[in-house]
Structures are given as C-alpha cells and as structure tokens.
N, C-alpha and C positions, 0 to 999 in steps of 0.2 A: 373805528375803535382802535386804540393806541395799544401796543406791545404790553403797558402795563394791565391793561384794561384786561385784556386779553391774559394774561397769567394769573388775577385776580381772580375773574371769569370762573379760568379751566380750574383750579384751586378748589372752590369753593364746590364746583359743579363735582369733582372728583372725593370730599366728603359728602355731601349729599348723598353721591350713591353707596358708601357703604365702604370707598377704601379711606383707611389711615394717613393722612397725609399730617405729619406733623409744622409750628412754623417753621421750625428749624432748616426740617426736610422743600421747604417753601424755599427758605429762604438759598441751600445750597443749589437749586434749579437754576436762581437768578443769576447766582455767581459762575454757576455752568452757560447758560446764555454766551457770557460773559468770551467764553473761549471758544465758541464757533461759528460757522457760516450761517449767519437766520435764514438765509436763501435757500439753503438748503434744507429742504422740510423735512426729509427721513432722519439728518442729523440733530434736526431741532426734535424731535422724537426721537428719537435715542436718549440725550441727553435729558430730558424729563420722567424718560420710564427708567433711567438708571438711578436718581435721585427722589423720585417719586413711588414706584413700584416695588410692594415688599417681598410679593409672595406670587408666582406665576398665576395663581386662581383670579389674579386680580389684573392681570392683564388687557382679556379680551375687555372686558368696562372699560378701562383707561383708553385703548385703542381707539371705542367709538367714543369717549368725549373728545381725545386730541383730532379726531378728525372733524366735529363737530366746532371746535374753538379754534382749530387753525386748517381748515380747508384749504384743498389744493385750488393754486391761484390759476385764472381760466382765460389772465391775460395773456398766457405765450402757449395758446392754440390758435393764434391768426393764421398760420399757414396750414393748418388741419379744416378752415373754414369752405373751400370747393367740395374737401373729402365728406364736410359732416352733411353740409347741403345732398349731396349724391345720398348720402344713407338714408336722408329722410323721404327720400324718393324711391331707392331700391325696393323693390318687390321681396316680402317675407320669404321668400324660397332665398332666396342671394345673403338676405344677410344672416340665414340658418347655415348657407355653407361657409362665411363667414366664421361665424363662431366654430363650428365643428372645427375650422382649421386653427383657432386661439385654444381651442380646445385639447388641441393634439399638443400644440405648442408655442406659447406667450410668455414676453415678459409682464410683470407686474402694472407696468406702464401700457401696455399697445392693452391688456384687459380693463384697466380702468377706464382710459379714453373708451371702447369701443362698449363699453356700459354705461359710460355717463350718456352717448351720443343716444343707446337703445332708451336710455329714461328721456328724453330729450322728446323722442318720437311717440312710445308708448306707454311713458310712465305717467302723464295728468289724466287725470278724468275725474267725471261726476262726485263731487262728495255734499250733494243737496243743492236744494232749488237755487239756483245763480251763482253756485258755488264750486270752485275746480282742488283739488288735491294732488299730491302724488303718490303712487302707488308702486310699491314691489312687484306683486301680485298681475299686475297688468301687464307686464315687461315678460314674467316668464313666462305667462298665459301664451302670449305672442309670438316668443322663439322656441318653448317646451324644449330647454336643452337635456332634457332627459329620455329625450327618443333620438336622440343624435347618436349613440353607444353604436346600435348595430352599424350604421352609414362609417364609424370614424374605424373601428376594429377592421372592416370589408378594407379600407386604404390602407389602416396599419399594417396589417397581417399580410397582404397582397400574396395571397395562394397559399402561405403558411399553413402549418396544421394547427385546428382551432385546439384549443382547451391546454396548450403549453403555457412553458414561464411567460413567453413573449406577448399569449394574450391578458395571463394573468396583468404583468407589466402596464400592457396599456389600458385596463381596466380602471388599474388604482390610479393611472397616472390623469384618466379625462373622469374623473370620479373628486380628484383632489381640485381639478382644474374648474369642473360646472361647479363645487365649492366658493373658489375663487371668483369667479364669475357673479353668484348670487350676493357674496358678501360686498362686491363693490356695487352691484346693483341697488343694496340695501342701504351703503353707505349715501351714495350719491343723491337717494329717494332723501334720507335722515339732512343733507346738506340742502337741500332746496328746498324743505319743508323750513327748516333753521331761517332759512332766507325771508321765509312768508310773514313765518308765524313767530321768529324769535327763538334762540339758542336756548335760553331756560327750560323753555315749551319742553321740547324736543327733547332735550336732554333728560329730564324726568321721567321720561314715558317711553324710552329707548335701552336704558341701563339696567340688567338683572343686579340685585343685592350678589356679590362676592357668594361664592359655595358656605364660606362658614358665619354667613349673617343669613342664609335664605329661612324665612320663616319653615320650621317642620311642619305647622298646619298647612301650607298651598305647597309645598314642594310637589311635584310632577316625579314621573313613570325615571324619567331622563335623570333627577335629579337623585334619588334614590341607590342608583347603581353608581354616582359620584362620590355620595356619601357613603356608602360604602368602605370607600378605600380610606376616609377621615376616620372612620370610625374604628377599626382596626390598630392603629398605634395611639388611640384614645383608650382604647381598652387595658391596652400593654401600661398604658400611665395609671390607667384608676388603679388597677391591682395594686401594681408597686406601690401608689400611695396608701392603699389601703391597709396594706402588710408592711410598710416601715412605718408610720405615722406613728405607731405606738411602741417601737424598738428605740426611737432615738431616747439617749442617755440611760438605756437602763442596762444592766449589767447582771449577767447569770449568778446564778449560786454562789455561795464562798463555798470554797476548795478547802478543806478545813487539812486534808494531807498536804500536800503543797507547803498550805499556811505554818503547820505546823514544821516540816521541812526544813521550811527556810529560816524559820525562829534559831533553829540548830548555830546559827552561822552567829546570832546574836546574845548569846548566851541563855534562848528559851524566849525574847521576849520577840515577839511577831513584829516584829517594826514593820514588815513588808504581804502584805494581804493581796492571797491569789483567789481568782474568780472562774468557777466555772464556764466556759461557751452557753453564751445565751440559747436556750434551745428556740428555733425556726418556729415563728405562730404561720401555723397553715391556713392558706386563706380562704374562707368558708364566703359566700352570697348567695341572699335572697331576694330575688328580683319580684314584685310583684307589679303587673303591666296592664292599664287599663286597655283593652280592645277595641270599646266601642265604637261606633259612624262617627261620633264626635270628635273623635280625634282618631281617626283612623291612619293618619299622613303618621303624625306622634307614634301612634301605634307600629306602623311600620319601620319607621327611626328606631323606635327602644326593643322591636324586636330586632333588628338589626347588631343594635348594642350587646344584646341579649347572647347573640350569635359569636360576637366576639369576644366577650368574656367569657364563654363558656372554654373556650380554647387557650383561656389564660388563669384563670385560679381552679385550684384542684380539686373544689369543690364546690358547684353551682347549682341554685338548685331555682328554677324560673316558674312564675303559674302567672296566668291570663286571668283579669275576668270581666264580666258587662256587670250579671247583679246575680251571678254566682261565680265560685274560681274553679277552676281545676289545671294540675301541673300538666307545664307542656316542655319540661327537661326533656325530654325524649328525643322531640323533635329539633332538637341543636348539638347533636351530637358531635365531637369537633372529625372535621372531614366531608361533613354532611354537605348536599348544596342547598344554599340558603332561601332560593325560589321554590324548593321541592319541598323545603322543611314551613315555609309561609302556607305552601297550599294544602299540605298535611293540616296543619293547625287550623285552619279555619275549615275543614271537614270533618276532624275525628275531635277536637278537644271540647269539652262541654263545661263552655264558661257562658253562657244564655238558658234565661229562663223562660222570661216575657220579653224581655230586647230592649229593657230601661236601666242604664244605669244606676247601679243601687252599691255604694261603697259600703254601706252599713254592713248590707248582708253578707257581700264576699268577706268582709274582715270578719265575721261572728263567721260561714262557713270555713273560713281559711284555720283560724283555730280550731274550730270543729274536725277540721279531716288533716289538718297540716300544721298542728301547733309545735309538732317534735321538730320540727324543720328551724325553729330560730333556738337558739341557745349561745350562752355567753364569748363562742367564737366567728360568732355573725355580724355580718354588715348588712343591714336590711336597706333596699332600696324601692325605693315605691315611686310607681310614672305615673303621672295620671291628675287629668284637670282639675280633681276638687269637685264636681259637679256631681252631685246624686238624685236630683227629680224630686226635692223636697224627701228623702227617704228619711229615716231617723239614721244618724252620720255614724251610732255605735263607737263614741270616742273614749269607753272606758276598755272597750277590748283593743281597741289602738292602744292604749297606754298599755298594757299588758304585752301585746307583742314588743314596742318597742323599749319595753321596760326589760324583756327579757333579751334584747338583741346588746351585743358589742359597740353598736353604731348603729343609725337611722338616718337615712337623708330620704327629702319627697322633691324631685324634679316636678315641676308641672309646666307644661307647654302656654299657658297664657299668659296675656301681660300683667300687671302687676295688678294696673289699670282695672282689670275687669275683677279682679279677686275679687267674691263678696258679693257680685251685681246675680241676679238670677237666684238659680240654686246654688253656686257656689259656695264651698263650704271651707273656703281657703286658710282664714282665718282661725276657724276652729281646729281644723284638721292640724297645721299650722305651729296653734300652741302644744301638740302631742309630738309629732314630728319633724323639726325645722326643714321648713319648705324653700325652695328657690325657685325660681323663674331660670327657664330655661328653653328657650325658643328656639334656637340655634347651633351651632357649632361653636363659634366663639364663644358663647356662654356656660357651654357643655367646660369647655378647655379652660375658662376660669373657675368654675366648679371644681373639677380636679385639683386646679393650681393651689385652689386656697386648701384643701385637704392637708396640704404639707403643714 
C-alpha cells in the first residue's frame, strides 16, 4: 500500500470514528509529510495529530488508528531474533520476572518489543472449528501482571518502611507501567488481527465515538463521571444564553429627568434621550426529566445537567417522572454530592405508579400539584423520548404549560429516525413544544449555540 494509499486510508478511517477531520486539515497533514523524516514514525505521528487533532478527548481514537495504518516496521528486529526464539522457550516464571523488572522500569521501546514478542507466544488461539485468532485476554491470562505488586514493592522498598512516599511512589509508578504494558499488548493483538482480517475490519470495532459524540442511551458507569465534567461549563453556557437571548438591543426605561435635564442645554427641546439601566431578568428553570428504564443512561445525563444548573441560575426548580411527577429540587442542592443526591432520588422521590411510561398523566399531574411553577419568567425544559405506552399524550395541557412559560425546548435522546415508530409520540408532542434530538454532547453544545 503506497504512502498515499495509506493517508487516504487513515483520513477517512479517522471520520468514521467520530473525529472532525476537515479537507483542509487533510490537506495541511500532506504539506507537513512534506518537512520531515517518514522514517521516523513517532515524528510522522506528531505531525498528523498536530494537523489533525482538535480537542485532547480525541486523541486516544487517533492513536489507535495511526497505529493501525502505519504500524511499527518489524524489519529491523533481525538482531532481536536469537532473543525472541529464547522467550518463546522460557518458562512463565522467567518471563514474569522479566516483566516485574519492565515494570519497575522501561522505555517505551524495550515494552513494546517485549509485548509484541509475549503476543507472539500467547496471544493466538481458538476462535472456532479450524479457526485461530488473536487475543489480549490470553496474554495477561499468562503473565497476570497484576500479582507482580507485592514481588516488585519487596525489591523496590529493600527493608524500607512500608506505607511511605517511597511506597506510595512505586505503586503509581508499576500501576502506570502494567498500564503501558496492556495498551501495547492490545495494540500489537489490534495490528495482526489488521494483518488477517484487514485494517477496515479492525478499525470499526476498535474505536470508541470521541466523549462528546458517545450515544447518552449505551454510555457506561466509566463514561458518566467523564461527562460530568462536559456538563459543567455546558450549564455555565445555557444560563447565559438563556438570560441574554432576550436583553440583546433592548434598552431600559426613558429617564424622563435626565431627559428633561439635558433639554435645558437646548433651549427645552430634548434633542438627546437618556435611558434608564435595563433592569437584570433573573433566570428562572423548569426542568421536567423523564426517569424511566427506557432511557435510564439519558436519565442519568439530564440528571446530571439537572445538577449543574442548579448551581448556575437562581432559580431552578427540577421534577422527575415515569407516569406520575414529583419535584426532586431538593435533592441538587448546589454543594450536594451528585452520587448521594441520584441515590436519594430513586429512594425517596415518587415519580412511579405502575412502572409504565405515561407523559399524559405526569403533564395533567404536573399542573395539578406544580402548575405555579411556570410563569412568564421561565424557560421550561423538558427530557425525555416522546414514548408513552399508547397513553392518551394530553397535548392541550402541554399547550398550556408551554403557553404560560418564557420559553419551551424538548431535548429527546432518539434519532430522528425513530420519531413516530412505536408509541412515540414525537411528532405531536413536537408541534406543542419544539423538540430536538439530542443524543450526545456535541449536539447538547449546538443546542445551546443556536440559542444565541
């Protein structure tokens, strides 16, 4: 495959998964080529993630396709070949002290070789009748560099007293190191499977979507406390948009003293009109947040959001519900912790009646017990799929709350796609409320933008 082949390749493979590659940004990669050593493979990586890479979140992705589309070359290990023979002979006790001592301390280079060599020995096996694969999983089956701690601490520490900085020290340092270790084990596994099966394959089904494209419906335990921190100065943006949006070009009071005032200067006639300070619209929200199993991940996201707005406009007022509502402001008090304030809520708050989705009901309850809640300095926000279990969907009490709100937006976590299919009730809902699709982060963060 030729150099171009191979830029084309990595390009295309690097939209696929989710990061922004413009041609532009294409095209100054090539021009960068241009002014260094291709021999050089850390430099030829550098040079693509400084013309390629917008945003650090996008990194680890780019990493494993440039290792994918330009793999380290395995022609200048001919004099490592008596060493790799010996290792595939060595007895698992030898090459466990082996690692313990890469482990203490290696360069980037002596851990990759001495990973690819351990896939070499323990990384194929069985993947169906006549059929061989590579494996991660087989590799640290084999060396368990996770019981190596106490053996490397007993050498490091040599009579030391335990539980000091210097154990601390080497804890994070052979913790960073079986890190390292595993990720070019994984690498090496993802490069000989490329080999087999083809660089497309591979690549598809190796790359997480970028933090602010991960679907809120599959996001994980792991991905949750990432987003977190995204969500935080997303919040600090919705307010401000929410409370300037409708300050730009309007102007306070006339100043009728002033006015008249400065008339004095023109023989009485007011050539020059003064205006009171616009007085400050304090920013009021109303969050209303579906809970349910069906979108539970969403549910965690927008309570999330929930959490960080609460600590940003000065008046928020949040309720839950499945197919009744009840407010759960209480439990996001700003200071609060946000895992103590989730687990409160799904114990004490009574938004479940039968455990079916029922949008009708909570909006006729929501008025019912919370209709003082929306009034002409609110921005009403509403989460939630559209889906109610064929319920009757109650779109003239929608038109009433949002007839008496400031503002109305409905995020819902599905694709566009599915509006409408099932119970969804997107469409209806839709023409009461303008609704948007909002799956992710990046779409959260154009939501806001268009606000302006």
């Amino acid at each position: 495959m030729s150099l171009v082949d191979r830029h084309v390749g990595f390009v295309h493979a690097l939209r696929e998964a989710g990061l922004p590659v413009s041609l532009a940004e294409g095209l100054d990669a090539v021009h960068a080529l241009r002014v260094i050593d291709l021999s050089e493979r850390e430099s030829l990586r550098a040079a693509y993630a400084a013309t390629l890479v917008k945003r650090p979140a996008y990194r680890p992705g780019f990493d494993v396709l440039f290792d994918l589309w330009f793999p380290p070359s395995t022609t200048g290990l001919h004099n490592t070949i008596n060493r790799e023979k010996s290792l595939q002979d060595a007895p698992v006790n030898e090459l466990r002290e082996q690692l313990a001592e890469l482990l203490t301390q290696s360069t980037d280079a002596e851990m990759r070789e001495f990973a690819r060599e351990m896939v070499q020995r323990f990384g194929q096996q069985p993947a169906g009748p006549g059929r061989q694969n590579w494996f991660s999983y087989s590799v640290m089956r084999a060396l368990s560099p996770e019981t190596l701690m106490a053996r490397i601490l007993q050498a490091v520490l040599a009579g030391r007293e335990r539980g000091g900085l210097a154990e601390k020290t080497a804890r994070q340092r052979v913790a960073a190191n079986t890190k390292r270790f595993e990720e070019a084990v994984a690498a090496d596994v993802r490069r000989r499977i490329a080999e087999d099966s083809g660089i497309d394959r591979i690549a598809r089904s190796s790359v997480r979507p970028p933090l602010d494209q991960l679907d809120f419906l599959r996001v994980t335990k792991a991905d949750l406390a990432r987003l977190r921190r995204e969500v935080h100065p997303l919040a600090r943006r919705l307010a401000a948009r929410l409370t300037i949006k409708h300050r730009h070009g309007k102007r306070g009071r006339l100043d009728f003293r002033r006015t008249m005032r400065a008339s004095l200067q023109s023989g009485g006639v007011p050539l020059t009109t003064h205006f009171k300070p616009p007085r400050p619209h304090k920013p009021e929200l109303v969050i209303l947040c579906d809970t349910s199993d069906s979108v539970s991940s969403f549910a965690h996201f927008t309570l999330l959001l929930t959490y960080a707005l609460r600590e940003q406009f000065t008046k928020v007022r949040a309720f839950g519900f499945v197919d009744t509502v009840d407010e759960i402001t209480k439990f996001f008090v700003p200071g609060a912790d946000v895992v103590e304030a989730m687990t409160r809520l799904a114990n004490e708050a009574d938004m479940v009646r039968f455990g079916r989705t029922n949008y009708g009901h909570s909006f006729e309850r929501f008025t019912e017990r919370y209709g003082d809640a929306i009034g002409p300095r609110t921005s009403l926000l509403i989460l939630g799929d559209a889906r109610s279990n064929y319920q009757p969907p109650a779109l003239d009490t929608l038109k009433r709350l949002a007839g008496g709100a400031r503002h109305a937006h409905w995020l819902n976590p599905e694709p566009v796609a599915q509006w409408d299919t099932g119970d969804s009730l997107a469409t209806s809902y839709g023409s009461v409320v303008p609704m948007r699709e909002c799956r992710n982060v990046a779409q959260l963060t154009a939501f806001i933008e268009d606000l302006a």
